[in-house]
Backbone as CSV, one residue per row, in Angstrom:
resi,resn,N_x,N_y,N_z,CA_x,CA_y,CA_z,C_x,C_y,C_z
1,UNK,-19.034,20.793,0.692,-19.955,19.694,0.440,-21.227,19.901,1.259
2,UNK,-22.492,19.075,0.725,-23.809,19.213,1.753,-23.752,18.446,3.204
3,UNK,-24.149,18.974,3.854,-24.219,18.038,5.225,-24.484,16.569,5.081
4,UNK,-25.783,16.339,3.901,-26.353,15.218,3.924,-25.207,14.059,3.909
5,UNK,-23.974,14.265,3.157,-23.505,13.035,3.330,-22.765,13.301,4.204
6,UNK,-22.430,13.980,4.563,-21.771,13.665,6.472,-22.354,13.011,7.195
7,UNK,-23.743,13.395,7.219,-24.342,13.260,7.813,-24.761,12.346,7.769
8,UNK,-24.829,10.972,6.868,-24.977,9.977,6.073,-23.981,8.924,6.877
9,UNK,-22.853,9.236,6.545,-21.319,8.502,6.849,-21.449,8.200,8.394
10,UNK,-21.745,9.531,8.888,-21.852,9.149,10.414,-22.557,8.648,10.892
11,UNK,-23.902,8.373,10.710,-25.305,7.631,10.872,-25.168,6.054,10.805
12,UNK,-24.194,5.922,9.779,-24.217,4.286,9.544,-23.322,3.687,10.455
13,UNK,-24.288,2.687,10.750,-23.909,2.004,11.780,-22.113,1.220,12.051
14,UNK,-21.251,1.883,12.932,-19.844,1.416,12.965,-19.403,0.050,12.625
15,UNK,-20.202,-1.170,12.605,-20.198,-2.365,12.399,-20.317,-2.502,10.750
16,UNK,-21.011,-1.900,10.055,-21.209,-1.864,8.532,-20.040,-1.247,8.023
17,UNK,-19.852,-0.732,8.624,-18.518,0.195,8.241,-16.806,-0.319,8.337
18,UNK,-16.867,-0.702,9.114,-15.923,-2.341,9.577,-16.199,-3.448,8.442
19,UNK,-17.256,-3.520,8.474,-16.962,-4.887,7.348,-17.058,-4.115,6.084
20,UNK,-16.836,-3.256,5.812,-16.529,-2.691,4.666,-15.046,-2.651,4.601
21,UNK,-14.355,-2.541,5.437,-12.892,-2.374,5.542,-12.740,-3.691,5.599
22,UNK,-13.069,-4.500,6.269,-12.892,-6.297,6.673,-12.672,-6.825,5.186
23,UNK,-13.917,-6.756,4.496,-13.937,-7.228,3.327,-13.435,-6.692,1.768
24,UNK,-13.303,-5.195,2.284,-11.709,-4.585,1.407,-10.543,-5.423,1.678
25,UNK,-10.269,-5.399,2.558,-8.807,-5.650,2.821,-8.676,-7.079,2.718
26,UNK,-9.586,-8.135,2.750,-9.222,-9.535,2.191,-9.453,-9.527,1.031
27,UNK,-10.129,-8.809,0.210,-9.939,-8.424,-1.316,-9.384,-7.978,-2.385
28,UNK,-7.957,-7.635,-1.057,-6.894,-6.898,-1.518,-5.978,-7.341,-2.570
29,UNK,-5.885,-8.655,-3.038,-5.308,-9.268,-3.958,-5.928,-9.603,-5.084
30,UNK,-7.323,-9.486,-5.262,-8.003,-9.852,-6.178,-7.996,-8.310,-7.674
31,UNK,-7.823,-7.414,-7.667,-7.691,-6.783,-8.700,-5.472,-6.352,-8.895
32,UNK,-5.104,-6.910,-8.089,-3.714,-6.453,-8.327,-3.307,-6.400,-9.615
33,UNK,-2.311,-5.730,-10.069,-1.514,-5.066,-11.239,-0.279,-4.565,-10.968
34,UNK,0.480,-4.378,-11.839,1.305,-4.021,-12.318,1.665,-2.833,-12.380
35,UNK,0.951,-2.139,-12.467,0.618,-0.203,-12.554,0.716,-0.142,-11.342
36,UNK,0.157,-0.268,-10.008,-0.115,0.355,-8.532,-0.471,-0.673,-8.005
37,UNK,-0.645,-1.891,-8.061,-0.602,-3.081,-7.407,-1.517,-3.475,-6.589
38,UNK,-1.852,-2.939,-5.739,-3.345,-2.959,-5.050,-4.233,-2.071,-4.482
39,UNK,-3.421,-1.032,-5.630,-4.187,0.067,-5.998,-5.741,0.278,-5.609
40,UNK,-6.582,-0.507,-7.027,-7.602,-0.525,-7.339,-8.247,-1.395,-6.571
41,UNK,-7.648,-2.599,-5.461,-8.534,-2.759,-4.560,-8.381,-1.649,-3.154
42,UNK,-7.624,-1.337,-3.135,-7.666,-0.145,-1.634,-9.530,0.423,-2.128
43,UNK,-8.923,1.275,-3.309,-9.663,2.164,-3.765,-11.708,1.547,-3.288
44,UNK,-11.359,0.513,-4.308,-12.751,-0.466,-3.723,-13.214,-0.532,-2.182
45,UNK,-12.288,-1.099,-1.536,-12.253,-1.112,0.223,-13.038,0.541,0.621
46,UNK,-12.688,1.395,0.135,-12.821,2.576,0.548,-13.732,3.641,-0.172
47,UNK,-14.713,2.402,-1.726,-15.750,3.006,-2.246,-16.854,3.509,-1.506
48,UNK,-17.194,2.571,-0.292,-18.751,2.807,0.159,-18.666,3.810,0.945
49,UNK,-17.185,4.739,1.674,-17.025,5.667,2.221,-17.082,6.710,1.339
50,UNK,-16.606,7.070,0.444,-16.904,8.065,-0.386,-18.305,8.587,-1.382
51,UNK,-18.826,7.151,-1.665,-20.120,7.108,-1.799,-21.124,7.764,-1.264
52,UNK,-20.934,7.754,0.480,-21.845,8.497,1.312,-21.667,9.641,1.192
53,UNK,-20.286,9.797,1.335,-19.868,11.262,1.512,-20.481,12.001,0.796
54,UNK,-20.263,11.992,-0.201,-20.065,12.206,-1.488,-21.693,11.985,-2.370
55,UNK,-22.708,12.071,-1.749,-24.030,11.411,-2.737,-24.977,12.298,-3.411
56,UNK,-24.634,13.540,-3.396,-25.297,14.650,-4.099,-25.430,14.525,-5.422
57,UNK,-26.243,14.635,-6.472,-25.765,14.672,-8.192,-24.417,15.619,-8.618
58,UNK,-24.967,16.566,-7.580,-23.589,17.932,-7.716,-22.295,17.662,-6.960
59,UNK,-21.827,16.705,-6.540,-20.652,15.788,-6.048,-20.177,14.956,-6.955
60,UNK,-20.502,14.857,-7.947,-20.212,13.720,-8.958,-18.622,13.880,-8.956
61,UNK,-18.048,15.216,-9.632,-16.853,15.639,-9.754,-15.980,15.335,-8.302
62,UNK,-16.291,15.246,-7.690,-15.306,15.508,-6.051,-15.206,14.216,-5.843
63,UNK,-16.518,13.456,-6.372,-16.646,12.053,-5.754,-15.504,11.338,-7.206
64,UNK,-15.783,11.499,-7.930,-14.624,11.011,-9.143,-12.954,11.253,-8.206
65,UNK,-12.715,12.893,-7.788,-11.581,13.096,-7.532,-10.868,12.155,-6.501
66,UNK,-11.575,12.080,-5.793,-11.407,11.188,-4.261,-11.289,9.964,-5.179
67,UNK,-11.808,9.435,-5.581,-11.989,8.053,-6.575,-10.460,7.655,-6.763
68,UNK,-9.722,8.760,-7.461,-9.053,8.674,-8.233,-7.567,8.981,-7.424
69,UNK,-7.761,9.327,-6.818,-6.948,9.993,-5.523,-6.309,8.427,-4.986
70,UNK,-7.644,7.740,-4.479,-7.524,6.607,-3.971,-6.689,5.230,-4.648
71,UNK,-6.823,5.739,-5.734,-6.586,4.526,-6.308,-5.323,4.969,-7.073
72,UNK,-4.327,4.854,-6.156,-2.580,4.886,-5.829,-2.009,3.941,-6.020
73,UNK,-0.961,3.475,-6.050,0.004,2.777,-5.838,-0.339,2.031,-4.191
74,UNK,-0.170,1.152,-4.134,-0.489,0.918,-2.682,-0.141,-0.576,-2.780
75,UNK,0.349,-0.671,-1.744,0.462,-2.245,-1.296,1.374,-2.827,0.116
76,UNK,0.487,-3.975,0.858,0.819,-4.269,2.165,0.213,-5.135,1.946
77,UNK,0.417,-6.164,3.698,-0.756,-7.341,4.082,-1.556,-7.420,3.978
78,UNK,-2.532,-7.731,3.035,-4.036,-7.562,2.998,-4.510,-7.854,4.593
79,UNK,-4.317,-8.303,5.445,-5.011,-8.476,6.548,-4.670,-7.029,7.610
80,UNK,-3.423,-6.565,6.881,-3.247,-5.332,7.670,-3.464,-3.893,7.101
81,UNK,-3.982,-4.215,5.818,-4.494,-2.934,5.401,-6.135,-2.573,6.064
82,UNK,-6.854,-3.684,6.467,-8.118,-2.996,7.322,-7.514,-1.897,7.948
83,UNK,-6.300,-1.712,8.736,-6.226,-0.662,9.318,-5.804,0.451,9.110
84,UNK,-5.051,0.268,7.940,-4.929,1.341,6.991,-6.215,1.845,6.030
85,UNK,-6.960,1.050,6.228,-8.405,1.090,5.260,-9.066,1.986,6.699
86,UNK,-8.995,1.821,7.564,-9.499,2.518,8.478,-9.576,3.935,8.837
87,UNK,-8.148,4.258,8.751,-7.440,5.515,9.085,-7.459,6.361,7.887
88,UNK,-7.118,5.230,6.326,-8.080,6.424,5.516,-9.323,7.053,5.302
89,UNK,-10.360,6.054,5.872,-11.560,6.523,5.783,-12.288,7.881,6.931
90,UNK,-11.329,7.447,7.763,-11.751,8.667,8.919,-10.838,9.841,8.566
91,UNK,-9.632,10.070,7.669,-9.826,10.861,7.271,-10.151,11.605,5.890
92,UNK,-10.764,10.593,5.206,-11.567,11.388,4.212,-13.045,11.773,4.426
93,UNK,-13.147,11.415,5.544,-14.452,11.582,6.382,-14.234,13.212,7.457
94,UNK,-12.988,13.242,7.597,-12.195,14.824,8.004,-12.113,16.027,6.794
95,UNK,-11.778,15.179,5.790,-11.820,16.351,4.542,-13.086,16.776,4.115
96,UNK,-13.649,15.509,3.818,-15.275,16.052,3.695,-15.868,17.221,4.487
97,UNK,-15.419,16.669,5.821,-16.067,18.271,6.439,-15.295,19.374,6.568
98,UNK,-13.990,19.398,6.621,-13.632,20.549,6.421,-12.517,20.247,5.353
99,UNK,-13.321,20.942,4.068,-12.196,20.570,3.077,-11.122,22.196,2.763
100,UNK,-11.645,23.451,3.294,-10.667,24.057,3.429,-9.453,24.269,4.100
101,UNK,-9.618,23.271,5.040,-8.627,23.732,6.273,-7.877,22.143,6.442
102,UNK,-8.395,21.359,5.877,-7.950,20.207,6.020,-7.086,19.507,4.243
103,UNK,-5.490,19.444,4.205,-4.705,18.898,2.916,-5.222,17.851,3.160
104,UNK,-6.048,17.406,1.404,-6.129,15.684,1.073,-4.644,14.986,0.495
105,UNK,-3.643,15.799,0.972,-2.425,15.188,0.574,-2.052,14.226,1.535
106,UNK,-2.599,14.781,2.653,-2.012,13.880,3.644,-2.650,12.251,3.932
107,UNK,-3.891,12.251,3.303,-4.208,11.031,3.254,-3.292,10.559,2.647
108,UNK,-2.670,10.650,1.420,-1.737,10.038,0.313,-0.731,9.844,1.659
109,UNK,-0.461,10.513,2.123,1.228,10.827,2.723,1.149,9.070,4.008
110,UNK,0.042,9.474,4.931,-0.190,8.295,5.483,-0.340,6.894,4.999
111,UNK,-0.937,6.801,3.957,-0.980,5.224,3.152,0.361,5.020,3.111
112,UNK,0.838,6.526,2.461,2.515,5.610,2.142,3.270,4.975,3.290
113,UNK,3.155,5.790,4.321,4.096,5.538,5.777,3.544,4.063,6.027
114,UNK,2.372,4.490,5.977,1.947,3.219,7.317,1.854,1.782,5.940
115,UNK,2.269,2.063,4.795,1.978,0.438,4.462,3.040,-0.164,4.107
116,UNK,4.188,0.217,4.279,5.507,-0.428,4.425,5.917,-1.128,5.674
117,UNK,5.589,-0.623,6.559,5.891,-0.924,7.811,4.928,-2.240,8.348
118,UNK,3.913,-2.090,8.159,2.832,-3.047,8.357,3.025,-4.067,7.470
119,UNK,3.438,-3.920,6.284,3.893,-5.407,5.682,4.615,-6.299,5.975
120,UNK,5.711,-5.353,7.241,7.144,-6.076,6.924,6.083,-6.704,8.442
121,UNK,5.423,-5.923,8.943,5.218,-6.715,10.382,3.864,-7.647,10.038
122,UNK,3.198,-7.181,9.107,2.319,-8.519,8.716,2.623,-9.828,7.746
123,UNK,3.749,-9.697,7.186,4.204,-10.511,6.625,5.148,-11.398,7.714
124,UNK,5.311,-10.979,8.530,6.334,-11.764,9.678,5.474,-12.816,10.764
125,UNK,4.017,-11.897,10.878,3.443,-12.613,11.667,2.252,-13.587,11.336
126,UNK,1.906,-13.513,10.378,0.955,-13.821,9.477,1.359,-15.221,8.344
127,UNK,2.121,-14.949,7.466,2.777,-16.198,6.463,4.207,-16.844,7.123
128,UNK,4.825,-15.550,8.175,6.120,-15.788,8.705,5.931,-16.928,9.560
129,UNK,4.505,-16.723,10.426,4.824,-16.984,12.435,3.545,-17.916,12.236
130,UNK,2.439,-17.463,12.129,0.989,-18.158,11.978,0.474,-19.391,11.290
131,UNK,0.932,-19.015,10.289,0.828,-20.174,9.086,1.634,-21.483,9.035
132,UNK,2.605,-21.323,9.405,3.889,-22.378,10.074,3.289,-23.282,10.769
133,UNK,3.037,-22.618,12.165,2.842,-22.817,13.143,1.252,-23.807,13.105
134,UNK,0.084,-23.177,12.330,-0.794,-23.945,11.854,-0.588,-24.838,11.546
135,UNK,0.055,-25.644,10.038,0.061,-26.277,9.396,0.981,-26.955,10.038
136,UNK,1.871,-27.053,11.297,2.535,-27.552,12.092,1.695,-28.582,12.893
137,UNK,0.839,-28.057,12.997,-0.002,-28.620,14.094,-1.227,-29.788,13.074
138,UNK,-1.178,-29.230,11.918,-2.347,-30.205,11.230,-1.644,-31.440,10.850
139,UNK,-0.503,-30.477,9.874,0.114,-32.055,9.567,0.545,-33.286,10.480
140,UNK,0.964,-32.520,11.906,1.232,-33.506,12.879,0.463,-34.526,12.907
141,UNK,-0.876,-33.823,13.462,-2.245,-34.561,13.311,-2.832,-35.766,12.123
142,UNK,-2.463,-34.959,10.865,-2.560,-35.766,9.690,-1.787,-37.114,9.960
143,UNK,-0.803,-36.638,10.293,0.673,-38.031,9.991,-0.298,-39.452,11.042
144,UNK,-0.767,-38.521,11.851,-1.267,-39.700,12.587,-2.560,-40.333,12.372
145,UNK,-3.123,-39.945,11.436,-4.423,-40.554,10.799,-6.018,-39.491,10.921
146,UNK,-5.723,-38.629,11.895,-6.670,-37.487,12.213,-6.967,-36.779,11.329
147,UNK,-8.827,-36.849,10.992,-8.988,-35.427,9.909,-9.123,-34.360,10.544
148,UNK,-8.724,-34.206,11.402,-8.669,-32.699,12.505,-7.693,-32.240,11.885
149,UNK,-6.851,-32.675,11.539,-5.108,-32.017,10.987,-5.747,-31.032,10.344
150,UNK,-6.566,-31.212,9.212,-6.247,-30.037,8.155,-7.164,-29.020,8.790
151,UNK,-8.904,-29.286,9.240,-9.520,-28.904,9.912,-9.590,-27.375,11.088
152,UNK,-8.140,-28.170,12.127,-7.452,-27.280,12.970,-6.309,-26.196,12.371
153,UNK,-5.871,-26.870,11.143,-4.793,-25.380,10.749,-5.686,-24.489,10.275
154,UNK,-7.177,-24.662,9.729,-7.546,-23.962,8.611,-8.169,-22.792,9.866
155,UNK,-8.860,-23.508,11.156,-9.040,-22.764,12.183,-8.132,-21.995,12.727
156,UNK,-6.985,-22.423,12.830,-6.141,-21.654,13.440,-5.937,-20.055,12.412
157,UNK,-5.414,-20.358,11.310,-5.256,-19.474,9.932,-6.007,-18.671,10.109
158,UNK,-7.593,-19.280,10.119,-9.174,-18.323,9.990,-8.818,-17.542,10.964
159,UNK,-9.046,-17.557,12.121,-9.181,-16.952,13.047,-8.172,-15.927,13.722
160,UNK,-7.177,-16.000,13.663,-6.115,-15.520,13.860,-6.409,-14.411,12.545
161,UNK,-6.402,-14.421,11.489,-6.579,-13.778,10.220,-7.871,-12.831,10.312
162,UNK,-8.513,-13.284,11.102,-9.838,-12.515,11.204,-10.391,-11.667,12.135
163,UNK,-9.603,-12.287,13.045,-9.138,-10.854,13.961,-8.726,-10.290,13.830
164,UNK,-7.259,-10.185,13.271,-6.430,-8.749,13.061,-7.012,-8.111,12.261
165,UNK,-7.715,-8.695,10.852,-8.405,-7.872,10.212,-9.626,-7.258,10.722
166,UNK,-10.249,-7.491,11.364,-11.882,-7.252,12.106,-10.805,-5.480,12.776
167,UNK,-10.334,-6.375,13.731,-9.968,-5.052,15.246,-8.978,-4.267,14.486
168,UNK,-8.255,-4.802,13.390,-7.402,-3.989,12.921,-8.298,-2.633,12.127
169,UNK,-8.939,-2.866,11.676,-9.726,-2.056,10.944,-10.841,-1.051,11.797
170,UNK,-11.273,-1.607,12.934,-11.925,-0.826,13.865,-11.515,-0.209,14.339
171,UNK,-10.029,-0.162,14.897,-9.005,0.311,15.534,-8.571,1.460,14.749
172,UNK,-8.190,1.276,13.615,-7.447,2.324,12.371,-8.860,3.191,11.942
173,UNK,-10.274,2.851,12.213,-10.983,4.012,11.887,-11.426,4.613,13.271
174,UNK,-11.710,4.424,14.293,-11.741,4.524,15.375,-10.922,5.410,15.955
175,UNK,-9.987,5.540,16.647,-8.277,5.650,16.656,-7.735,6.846,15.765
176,UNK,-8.166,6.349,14.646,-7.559,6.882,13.128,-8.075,7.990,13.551
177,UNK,-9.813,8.235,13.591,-10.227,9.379,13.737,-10.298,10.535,14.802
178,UNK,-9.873,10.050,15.936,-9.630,10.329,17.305,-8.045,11.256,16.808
179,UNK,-7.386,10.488,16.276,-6.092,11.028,16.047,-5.906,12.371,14.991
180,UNK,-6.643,12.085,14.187,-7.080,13.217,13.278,-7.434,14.715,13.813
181,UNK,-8.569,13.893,14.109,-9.293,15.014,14.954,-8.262,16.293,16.051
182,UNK,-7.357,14.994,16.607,-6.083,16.107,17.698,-5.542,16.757,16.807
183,UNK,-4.569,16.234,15.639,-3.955,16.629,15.101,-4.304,17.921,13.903
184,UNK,-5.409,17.915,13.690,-6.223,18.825,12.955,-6.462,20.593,13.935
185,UNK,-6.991,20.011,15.777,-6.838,21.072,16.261,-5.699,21.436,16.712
186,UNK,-4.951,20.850,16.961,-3.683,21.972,16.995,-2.516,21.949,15.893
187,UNK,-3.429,22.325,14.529,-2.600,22.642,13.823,-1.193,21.826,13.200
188,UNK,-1.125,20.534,13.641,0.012,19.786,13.229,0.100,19.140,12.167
189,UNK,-0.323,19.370,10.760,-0.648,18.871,9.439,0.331,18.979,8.679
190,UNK,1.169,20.211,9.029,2.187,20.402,8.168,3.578,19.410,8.873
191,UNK,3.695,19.724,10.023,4.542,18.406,10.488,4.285,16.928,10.117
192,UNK,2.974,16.469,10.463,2.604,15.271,9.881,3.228,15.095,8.746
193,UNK,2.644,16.044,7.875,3.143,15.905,6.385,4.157,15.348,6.344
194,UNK,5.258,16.407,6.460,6.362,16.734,6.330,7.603,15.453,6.821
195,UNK,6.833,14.673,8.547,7.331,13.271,8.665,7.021,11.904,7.624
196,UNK,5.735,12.003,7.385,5.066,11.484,6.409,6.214,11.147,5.354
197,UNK,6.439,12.285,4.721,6.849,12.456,3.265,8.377,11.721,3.407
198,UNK,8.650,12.436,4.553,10.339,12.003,5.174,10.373,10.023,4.952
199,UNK,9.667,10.197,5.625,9.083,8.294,5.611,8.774,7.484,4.901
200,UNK,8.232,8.235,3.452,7.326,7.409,2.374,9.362,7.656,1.853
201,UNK,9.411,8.910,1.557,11.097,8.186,0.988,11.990,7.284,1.061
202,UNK,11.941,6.869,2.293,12.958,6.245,2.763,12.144,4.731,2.456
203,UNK,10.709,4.949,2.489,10.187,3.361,1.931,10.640,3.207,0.594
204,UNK,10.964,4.477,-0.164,10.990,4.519,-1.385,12.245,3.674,-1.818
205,UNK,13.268,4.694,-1.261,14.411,4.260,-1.262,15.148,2.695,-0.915
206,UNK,14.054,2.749,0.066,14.567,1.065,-0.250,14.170,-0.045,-1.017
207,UNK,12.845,-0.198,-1.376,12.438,-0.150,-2.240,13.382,-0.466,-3.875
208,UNK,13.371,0.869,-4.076,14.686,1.138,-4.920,16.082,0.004,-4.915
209,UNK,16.572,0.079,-3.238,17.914,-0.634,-3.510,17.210,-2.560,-3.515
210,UNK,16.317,-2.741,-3.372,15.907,-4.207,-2.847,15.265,-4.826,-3.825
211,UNK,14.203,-3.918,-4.693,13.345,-5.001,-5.819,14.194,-4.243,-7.001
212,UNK,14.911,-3.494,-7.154,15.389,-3.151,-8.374,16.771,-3.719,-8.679
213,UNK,16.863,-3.944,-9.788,18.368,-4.788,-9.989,18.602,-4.221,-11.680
214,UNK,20.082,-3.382,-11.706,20.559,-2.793,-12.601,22.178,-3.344,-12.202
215,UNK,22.926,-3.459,-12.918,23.858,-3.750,-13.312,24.546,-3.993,-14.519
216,UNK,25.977,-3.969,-14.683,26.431,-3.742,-15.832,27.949,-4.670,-15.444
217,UNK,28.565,-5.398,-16.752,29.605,-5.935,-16.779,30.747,-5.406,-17.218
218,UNK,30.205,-3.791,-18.036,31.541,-3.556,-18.704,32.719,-3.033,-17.798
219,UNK,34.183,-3.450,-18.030,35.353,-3.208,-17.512,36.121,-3.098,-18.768
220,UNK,37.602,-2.240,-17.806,38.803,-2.256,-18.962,39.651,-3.349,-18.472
221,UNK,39.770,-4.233,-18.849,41.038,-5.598,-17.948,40.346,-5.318,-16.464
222,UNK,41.160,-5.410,-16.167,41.062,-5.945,-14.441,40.749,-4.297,-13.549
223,UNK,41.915,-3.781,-14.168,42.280,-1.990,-13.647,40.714,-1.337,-13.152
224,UNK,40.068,-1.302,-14.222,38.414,-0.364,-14.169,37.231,-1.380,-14.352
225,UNK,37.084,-1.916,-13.015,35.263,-2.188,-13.462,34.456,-1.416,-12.976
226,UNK,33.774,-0.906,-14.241,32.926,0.111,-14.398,31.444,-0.247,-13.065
227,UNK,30.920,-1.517,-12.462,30.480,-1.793,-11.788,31.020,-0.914,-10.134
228,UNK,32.053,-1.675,-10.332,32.533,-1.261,-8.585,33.003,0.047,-8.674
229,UNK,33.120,1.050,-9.850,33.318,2.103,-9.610,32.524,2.996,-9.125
230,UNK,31.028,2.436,-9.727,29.550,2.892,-9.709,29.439,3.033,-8.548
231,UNK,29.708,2.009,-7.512,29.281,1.420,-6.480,30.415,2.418,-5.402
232,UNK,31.478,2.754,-5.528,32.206,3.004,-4.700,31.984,4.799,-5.031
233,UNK,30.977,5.251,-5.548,30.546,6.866,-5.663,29.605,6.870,-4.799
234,UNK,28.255,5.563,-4.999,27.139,5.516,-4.449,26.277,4.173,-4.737
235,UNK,25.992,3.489,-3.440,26.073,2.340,-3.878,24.591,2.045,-4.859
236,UNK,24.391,0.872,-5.314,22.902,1.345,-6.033,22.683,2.068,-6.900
237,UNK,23.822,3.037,-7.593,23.447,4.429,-7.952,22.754,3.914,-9.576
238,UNK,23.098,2.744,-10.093,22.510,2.633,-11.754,20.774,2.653,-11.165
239,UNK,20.725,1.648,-9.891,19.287,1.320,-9.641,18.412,3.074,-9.422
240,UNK,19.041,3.644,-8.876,18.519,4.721,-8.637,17.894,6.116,-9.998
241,UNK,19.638,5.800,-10.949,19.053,6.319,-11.825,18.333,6.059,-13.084
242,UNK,18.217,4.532,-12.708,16.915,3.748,-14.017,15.369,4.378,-12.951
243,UNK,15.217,4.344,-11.700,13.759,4.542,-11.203,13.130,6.092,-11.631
244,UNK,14.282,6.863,-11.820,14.259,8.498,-11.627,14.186,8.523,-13.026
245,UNK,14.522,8.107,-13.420,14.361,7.911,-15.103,12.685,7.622,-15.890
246,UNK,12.536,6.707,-15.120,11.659,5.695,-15.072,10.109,6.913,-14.210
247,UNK,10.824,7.432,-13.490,9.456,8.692,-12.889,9.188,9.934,-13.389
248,UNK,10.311,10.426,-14.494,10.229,11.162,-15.199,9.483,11.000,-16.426
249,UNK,9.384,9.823,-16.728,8.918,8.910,-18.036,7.153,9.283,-18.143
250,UNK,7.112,8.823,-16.410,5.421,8.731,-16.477,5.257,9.837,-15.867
251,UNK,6.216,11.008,-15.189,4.929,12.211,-14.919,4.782,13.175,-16.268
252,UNK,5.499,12.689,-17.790,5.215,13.308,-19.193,4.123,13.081,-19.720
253,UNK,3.499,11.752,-18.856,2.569,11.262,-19.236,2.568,9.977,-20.074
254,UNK,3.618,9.386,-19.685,3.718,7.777,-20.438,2.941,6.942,-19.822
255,UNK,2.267,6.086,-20.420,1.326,4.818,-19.200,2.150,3.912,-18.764
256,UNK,2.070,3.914,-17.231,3.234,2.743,-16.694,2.951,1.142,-17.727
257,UNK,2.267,1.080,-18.008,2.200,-0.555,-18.640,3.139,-0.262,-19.925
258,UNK,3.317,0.510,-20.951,4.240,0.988,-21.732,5.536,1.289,-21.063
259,UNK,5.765,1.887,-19.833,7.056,2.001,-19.451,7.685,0.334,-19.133
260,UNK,6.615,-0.342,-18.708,7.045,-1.469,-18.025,7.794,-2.679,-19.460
261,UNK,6.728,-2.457,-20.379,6.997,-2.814,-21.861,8.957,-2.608,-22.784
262,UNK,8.724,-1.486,-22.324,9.997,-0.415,-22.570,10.962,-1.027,-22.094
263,UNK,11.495,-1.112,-20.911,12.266,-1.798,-19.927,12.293,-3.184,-19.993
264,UNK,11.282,-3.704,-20.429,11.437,-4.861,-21.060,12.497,-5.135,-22.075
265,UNK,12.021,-4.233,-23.108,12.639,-4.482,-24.331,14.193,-3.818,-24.175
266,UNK,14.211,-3.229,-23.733,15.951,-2.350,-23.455,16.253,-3.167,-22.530
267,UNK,15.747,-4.003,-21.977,16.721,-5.402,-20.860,17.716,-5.940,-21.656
268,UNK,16.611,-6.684,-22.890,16.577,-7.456,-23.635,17.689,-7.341,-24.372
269,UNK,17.791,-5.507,-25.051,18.826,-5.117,-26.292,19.976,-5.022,-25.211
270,UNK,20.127,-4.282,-24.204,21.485,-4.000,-23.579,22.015,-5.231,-22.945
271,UNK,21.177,-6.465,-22.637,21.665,-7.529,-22.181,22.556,-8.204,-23.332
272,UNK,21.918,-8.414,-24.463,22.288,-9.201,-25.932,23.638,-8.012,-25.952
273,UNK,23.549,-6.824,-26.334,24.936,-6.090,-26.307,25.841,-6.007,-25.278
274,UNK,25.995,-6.543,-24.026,26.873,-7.039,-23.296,26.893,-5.498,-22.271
275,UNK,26.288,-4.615,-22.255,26.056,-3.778,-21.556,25.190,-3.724,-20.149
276,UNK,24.366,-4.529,-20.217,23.841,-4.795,-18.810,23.948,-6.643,-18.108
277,UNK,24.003,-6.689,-17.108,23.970,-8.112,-16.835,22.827,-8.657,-16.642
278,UNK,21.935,-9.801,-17.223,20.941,-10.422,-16.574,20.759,-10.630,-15.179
């Protein structure tokens, strides 16, 4: 790539760059789907970084790829993806400059790790711990005739919410890039990876056993249910092999909104034929 947009990316001021992530990541719910879920807002969060990068006429193609790259499957706390919005941008701000020596896989590999984990801990502290605890304090207030009640939760919410997102995001590009940077000179990319990948599975996998639900009623009398037999080979194992099924489907090139369609309709027929359970 030309210097100019390196050279671009780095120039702009760290505060603009932050609220680019700030205001990705509370935006994070506003294009969600069905296909990759908050996909296409990550992707957004992380337009004006590639933009720079990327601003040559003769970048058009690279700047599409990255585009498209970005806009994954993805989903976490919107208040805790600033910092995942962070850590991707510093390192696609690493590939840019050295795109021979530096895998853009591993950006992929990191989103996956780090946005499972951050959900379960932004969802705990955030709608779990925060929000409670707010609206604890307003309604109290309310009951007693005070328009502070609603006033003070909405402060409490704001603020609390706007920090983690602000520092979270300064932190994850900041940090992010500091970390890069080590890990780039001594060569540790392929380990990264390689934990990475170890990690996004096991998000996978659970995943798999937790939002997916396959089951089946058929038995012979009492002797064989075909359920607990399933279960006593490997537990989960129908859930596992409807997803693998289901990933084979779309890397032929099926559009997930048709697969999703599909599965619909075969709920529907194998439920009515007594073959799967609602």
């Amino acid at each position: 790539m030309s210097q100019k947009g390196l050279e671009l990316q780095r120039n702009t001021p760290l505060n603009k760059k932050i609220a680019e992530f700030f205001w990705g990541s509370w935006h994070m719910e506003c294009m969600w789907n069905f296909e990759n879920q908050q996909g296409a807002s990550f992707m957004r969060g992380i337009s004006n970084t590639l933009d720079r990068l990327y601003c040559e006429p003769d970048e058009i193609e690279k700047k599409k790829e990255r585009y498209r790259a970005e806009d994954e499957f993805y989903n976490s706390t919107p208040q805790c993806g600033a910092f995942i919005l962070g850590v991707a941008a510093a390192m696609e701000e690493e590939y840019a400059a050295n795109p021979d020596t530096f895998d853009p896989r591993a950006i992929s590999s990191v989103k996956t790790t780090l946005m499972g984990p951050l959900a379960g801990i932004g969802d705990a502290i955030i709608p779990g711990t925060i929000r409670p605890i707010a609206m604890s304090i307003g309604i109290s207030l309310a009951q007693q005739g005070s328009i502070l009640g609603p006033i003070i939760a909405m402060i409490i919410s704001f603020v609390t919410s706007f920090s983690i997102t602000w520092y979270g995001a300064k932190f994850g590009y900041t940090k992010g890039g500091q970390l890069i940077k080590e890990i780039s000179e001594n060569n540790m990319f392929d380990k990264v990876m390689y934990g990475c990948s170890i990690a996004g599975l096991i998000i996978v996998g659970g995943m798999t056993a937790s939002l997916v639900s396959i089951t089946t009623p058929l038995a012979m009398g009492e002797a064989l249910v075909l359920q607990d037999l399933l279960d006593s080979i490997m537990p989960c194992l129908l859930q596992l092999a409807g997803v693998l099924i289901m990933y084979r489907v779309v890397k032929k090139g099926v559009h997930p909104v048709a697969v999703v369609m599909l599965c619909l309709v075969l709920g529907v027929i194998l439920k009515a034929l007594g073959i799967l359970t609602a």
